[in-house]
Biotite code that builds the C-alpha atoms (Angstrom):
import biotite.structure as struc

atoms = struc.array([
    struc.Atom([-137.384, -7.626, 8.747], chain_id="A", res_id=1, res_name="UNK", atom_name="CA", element="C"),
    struc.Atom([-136.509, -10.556, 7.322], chain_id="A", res_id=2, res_name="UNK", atom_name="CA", element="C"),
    struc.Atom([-139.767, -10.306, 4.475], chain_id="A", res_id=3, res_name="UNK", atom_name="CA", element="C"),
    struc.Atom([-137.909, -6.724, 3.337], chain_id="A", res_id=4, res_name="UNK", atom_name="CA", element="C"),
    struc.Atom([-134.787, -8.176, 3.136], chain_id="A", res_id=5, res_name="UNK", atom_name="CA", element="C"),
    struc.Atom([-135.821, -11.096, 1.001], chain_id="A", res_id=6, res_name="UNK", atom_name="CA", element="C"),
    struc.Atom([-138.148, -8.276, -1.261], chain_id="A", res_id=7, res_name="UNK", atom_name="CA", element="C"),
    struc.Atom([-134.718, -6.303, -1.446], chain_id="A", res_id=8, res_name="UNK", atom_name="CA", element="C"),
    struc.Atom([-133.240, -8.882, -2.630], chain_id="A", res_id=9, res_name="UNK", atom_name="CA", element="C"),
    struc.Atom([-135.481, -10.241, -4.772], chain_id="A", res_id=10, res_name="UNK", atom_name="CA", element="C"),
    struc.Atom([-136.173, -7.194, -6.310], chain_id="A", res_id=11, res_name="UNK", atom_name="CA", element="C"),
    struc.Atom([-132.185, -6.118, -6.906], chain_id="A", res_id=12, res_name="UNK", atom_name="CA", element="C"),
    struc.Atom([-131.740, -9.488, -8.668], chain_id="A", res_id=13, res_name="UNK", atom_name="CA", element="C"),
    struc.Atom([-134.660, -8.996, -10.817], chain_id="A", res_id=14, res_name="UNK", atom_name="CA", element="C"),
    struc.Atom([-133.293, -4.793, -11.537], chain_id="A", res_id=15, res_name="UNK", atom_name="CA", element="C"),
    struc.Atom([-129.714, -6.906, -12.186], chain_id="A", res_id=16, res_name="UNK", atom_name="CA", element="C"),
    struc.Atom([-131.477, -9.104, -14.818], chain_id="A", res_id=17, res_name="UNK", atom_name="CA", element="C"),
    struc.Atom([-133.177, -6.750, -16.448], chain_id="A", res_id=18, res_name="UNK", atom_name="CA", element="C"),
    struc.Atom([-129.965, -5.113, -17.322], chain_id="A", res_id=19, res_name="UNK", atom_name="CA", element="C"),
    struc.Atom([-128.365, -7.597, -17.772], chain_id="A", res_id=20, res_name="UNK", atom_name="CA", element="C"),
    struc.Atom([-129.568, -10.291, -20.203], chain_id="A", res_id=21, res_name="UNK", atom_name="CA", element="C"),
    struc.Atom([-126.584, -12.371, -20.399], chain_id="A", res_id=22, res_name="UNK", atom_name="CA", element="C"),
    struc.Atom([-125.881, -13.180, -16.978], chain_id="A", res_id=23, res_name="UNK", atom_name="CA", element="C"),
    struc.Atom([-128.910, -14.721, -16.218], chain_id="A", res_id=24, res_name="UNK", atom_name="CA", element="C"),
    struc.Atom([-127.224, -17.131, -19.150], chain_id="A", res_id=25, res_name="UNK", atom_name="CA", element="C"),
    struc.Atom([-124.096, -17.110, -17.172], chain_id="A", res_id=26, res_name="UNK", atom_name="CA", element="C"),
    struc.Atom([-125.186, -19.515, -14.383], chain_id="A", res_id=27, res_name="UNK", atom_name="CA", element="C"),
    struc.Atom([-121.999, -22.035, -13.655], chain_id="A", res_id=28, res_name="UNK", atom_name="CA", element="C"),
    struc.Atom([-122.382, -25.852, -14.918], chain_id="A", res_id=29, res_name="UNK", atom_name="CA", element="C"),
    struc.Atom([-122.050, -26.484, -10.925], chain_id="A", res_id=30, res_name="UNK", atom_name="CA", element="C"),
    struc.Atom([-125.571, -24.831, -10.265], chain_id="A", res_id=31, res_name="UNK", atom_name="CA", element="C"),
    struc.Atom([-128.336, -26.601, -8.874], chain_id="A", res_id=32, res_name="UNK", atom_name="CA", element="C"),
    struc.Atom([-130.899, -27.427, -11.278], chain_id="A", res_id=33, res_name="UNK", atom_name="CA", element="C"),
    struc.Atom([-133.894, -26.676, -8.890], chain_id="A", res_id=34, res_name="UNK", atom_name="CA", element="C"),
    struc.Atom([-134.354, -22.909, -6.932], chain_id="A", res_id=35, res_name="UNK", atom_name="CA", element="C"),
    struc.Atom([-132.779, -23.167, -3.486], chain_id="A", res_id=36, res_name="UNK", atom_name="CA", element="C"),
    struc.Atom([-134.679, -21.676, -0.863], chain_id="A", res_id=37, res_name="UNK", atom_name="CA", element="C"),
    struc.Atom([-133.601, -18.735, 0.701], chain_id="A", res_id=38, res_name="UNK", atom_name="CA", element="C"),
    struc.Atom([-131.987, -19.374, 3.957], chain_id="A", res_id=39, res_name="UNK", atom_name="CA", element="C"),
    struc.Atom([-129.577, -21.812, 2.264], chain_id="A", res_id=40, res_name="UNK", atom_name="CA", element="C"),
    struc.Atom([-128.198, -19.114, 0.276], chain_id="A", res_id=41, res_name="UNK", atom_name="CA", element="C"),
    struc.Atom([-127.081, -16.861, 2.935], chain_id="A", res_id=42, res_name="UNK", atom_name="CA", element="C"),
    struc.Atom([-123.577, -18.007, 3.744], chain_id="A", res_id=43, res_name="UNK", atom_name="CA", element="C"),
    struc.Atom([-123.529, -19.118, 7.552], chain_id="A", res_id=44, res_name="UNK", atom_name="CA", element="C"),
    struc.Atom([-120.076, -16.549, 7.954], chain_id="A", res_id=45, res_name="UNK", atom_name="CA", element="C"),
    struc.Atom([-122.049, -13.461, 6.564], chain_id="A", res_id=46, res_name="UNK", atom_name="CA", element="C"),
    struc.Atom([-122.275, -11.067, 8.768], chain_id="A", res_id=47, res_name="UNK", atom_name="CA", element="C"),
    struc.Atom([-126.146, -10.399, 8.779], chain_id="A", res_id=48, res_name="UNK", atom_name="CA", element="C"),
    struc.Atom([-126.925, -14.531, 8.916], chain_id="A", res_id=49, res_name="UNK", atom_name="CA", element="C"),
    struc.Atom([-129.470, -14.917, 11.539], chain_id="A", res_id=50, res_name="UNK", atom_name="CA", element="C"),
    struc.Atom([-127.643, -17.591, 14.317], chain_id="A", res_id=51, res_name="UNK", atom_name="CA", element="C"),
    struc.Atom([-129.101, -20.751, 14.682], chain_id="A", res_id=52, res_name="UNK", atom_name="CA", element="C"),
    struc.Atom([-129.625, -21.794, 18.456], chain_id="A", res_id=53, res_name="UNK", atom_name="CA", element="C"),
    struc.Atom([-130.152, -25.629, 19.532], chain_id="A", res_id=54, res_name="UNK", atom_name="CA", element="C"),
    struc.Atom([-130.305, -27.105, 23.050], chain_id="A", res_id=55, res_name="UNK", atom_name="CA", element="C"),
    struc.Atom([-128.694, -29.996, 23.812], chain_id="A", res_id=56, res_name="UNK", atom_name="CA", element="C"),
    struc.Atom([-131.285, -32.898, 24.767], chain_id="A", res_id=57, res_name="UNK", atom_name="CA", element="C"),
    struc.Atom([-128.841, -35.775, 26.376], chain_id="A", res_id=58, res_name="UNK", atom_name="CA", element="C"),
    struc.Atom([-130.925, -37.140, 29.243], chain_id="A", res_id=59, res_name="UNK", atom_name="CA", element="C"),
    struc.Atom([-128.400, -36.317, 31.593], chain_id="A", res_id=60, res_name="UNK", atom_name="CA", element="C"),
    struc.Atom([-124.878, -36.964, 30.027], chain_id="A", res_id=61, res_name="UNK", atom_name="CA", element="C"),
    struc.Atom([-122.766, -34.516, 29.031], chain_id="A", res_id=62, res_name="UNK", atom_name="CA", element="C"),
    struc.Atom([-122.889, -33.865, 25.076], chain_id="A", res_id=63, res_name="UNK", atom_name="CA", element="C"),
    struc.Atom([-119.695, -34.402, 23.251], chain_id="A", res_id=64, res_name="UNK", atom_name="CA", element="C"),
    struc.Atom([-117.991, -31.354, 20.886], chain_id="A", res_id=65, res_name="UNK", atom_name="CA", element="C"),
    struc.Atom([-116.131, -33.348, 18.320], chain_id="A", res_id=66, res_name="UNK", atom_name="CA", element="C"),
    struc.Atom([-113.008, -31.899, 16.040], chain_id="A", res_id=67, res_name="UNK", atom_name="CA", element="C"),
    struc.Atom([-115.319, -32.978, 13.009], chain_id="A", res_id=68, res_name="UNK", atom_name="CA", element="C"),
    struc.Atom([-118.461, -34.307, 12.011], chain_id="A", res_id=69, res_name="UNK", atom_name="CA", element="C"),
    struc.Atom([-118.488, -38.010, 12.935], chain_id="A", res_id=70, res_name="UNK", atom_name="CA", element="C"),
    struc.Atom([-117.841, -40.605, 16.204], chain_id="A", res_id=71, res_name="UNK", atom_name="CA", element="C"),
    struc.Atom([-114.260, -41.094, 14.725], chain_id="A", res_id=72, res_name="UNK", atom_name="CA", element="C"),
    struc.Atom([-113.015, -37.452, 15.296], chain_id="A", res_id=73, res_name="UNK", atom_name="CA", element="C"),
    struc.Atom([-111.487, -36.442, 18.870], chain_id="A", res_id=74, res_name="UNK", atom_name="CA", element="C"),
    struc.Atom([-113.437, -35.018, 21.368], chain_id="A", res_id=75, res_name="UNK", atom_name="CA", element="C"),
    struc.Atom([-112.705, -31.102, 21.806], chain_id="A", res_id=76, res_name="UNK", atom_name="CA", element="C"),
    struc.Atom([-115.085, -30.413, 24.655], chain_id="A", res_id=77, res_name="UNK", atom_name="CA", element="C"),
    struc.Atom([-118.285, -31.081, 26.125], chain_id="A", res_id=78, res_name="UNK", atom_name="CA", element="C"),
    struc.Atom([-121.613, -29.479, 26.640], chain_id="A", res_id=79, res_name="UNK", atom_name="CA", element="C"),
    struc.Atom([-124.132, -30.111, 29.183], chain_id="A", res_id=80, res_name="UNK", atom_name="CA", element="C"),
    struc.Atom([-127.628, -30.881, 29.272], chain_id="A", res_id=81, res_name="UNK", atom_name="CA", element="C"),
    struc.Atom([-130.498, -28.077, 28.304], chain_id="A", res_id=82, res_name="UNK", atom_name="CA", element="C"),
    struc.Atom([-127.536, -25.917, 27.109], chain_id="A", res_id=83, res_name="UNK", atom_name="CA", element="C"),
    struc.Atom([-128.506, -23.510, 24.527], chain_id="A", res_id=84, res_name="UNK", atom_name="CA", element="C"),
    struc.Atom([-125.707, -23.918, 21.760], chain_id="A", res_id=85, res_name="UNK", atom_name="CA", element="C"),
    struc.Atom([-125.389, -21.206, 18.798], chain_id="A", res_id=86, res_name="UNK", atom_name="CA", element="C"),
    struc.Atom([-125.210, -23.105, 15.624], chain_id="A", res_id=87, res_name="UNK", atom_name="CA", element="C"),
    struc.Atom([-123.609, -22.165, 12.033], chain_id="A", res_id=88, res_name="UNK", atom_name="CA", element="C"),
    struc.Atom([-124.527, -24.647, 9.981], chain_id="A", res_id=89, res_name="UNK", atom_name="CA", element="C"),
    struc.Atom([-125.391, -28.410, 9.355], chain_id="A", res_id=90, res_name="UNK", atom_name="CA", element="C"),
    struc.Atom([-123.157, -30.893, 7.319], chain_id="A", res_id=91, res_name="UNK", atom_name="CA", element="C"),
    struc.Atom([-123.189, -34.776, 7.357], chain_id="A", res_id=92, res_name="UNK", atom_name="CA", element="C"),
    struc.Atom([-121.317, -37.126, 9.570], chain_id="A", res_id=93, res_name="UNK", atom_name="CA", element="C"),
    struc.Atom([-121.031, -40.466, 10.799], chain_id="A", res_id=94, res_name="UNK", atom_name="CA", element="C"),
    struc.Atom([-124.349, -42.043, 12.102], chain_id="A", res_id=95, res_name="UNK", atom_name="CA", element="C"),
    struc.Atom([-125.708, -41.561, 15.620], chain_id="A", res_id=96, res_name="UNK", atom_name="CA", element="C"),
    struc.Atom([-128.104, -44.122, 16.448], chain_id="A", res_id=97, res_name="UNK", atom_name="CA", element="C"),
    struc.Atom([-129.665, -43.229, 12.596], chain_id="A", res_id=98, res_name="UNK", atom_name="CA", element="C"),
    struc.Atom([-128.994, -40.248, 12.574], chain_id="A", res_id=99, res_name="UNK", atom_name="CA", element="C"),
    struc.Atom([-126.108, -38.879, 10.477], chain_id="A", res_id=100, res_name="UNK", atom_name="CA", element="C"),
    struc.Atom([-126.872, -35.031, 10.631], chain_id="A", res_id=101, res_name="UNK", atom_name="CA", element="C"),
    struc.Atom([-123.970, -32.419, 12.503], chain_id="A", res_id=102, res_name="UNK", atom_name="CA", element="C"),
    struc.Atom([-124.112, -29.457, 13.766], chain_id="A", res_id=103, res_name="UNK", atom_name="CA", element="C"),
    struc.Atom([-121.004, -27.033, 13.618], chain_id="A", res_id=104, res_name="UNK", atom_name="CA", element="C"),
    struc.Atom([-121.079, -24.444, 16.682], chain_id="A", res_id=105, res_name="UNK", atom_name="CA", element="C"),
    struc.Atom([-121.230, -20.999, 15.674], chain_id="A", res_id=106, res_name="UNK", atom_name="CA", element="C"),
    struc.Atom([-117.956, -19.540, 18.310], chain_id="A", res_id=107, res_name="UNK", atom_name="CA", element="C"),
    struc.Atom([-116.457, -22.832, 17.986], chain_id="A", res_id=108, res_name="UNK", atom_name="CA", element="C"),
    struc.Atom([-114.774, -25.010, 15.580], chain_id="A", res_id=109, res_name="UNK", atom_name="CA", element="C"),
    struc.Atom([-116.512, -28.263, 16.498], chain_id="A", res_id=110, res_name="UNK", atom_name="CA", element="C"),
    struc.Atom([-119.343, -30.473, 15.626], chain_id="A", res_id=111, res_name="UNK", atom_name="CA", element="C"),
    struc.Atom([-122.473, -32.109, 17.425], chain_id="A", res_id=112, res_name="UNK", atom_name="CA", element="C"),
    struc.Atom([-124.242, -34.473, 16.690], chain_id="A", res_id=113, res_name="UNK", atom_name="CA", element="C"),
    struc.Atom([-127.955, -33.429, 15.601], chain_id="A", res_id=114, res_name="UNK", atom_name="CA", element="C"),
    struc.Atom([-129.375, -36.592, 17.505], chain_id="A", res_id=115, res_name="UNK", atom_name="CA", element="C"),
    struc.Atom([-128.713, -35.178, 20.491], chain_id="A", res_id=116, res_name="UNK", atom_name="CA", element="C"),
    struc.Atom([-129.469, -31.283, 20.116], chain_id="A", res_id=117, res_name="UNK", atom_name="CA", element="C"),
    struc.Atom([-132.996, -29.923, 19.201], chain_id="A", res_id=118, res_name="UNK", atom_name="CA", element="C"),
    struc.Atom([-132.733, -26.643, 16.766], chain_id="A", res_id=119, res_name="UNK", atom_name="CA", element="C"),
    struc.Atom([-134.898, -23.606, 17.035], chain_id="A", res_id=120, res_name="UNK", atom_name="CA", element="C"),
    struc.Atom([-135.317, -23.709, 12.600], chain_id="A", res_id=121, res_name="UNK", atom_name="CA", element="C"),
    struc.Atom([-133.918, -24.809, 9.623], chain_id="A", res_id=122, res_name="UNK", atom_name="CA", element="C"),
    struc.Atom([-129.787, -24.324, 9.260], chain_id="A", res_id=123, res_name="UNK", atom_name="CA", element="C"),
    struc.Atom([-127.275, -24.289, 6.002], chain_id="A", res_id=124, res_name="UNK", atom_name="CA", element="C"),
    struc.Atom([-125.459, -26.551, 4.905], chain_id="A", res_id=125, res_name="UNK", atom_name="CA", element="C"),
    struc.Atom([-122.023, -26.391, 5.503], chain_id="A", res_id=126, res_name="UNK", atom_name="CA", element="C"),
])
């Protein structure tokens, strides 16, 4: 399903381009200068965007659901271990023992940190 999305998609933007020579001129100065890969693109609101799940991998202490992404932001809940979390996107943070990765929670407006939860693939950035 996903495969004859992507085609759709693909091939709309290609139909778009051939029409329309001058937008493919159009890009903003803001673009990236390299393709981005296609599940970055898909906004993590939009309504088809596959979720993300992640379970959280603590060794036995509950996992903390911060207010943002960093150690520095108040603690909005907790999660417990081998809890399977649904995930929006990824954005960066303070560091966790080297790792400065964060999770937001899909239902949720708070952040984990990606040291301590194991994702199923690849999410968005934020």
């Amino acid at each position: 399903m996903i495969r004859r999305t992507l085609r759709s998609a693909l091939l709309t933007t290609v139909a778009v381009l051939a029409f329309l020579p001058g937008a493919a001129a159009a890009t903003p100065a803001s673009a990236a200068p390299y393709p981005v890969p296609a599940q970055h693109r898909v906004h993590p609101s939009h309504p088809h965007a596959v979720p993300a799940a992640g379970r959280v991998v603590t060794h036995g202490a509950r996992l903390n659901v911060r207010s943002g992404p960093g150690t520095g932001y108040r603690v909005i809940g907790h999660r417990h271990v081998h809890r399977v979390l649904a995930l929006r996107c990824r954005t960066f943070g303070s560091g966790v023992y080297g790792n400065h990765l964060w999770y937001r929670l899909r239902h949720h407006r708070g952040y984990v940190s990606a040291r301590y939860v194991h994702v199923d693939r690849a999410l968005p950035w934020c």
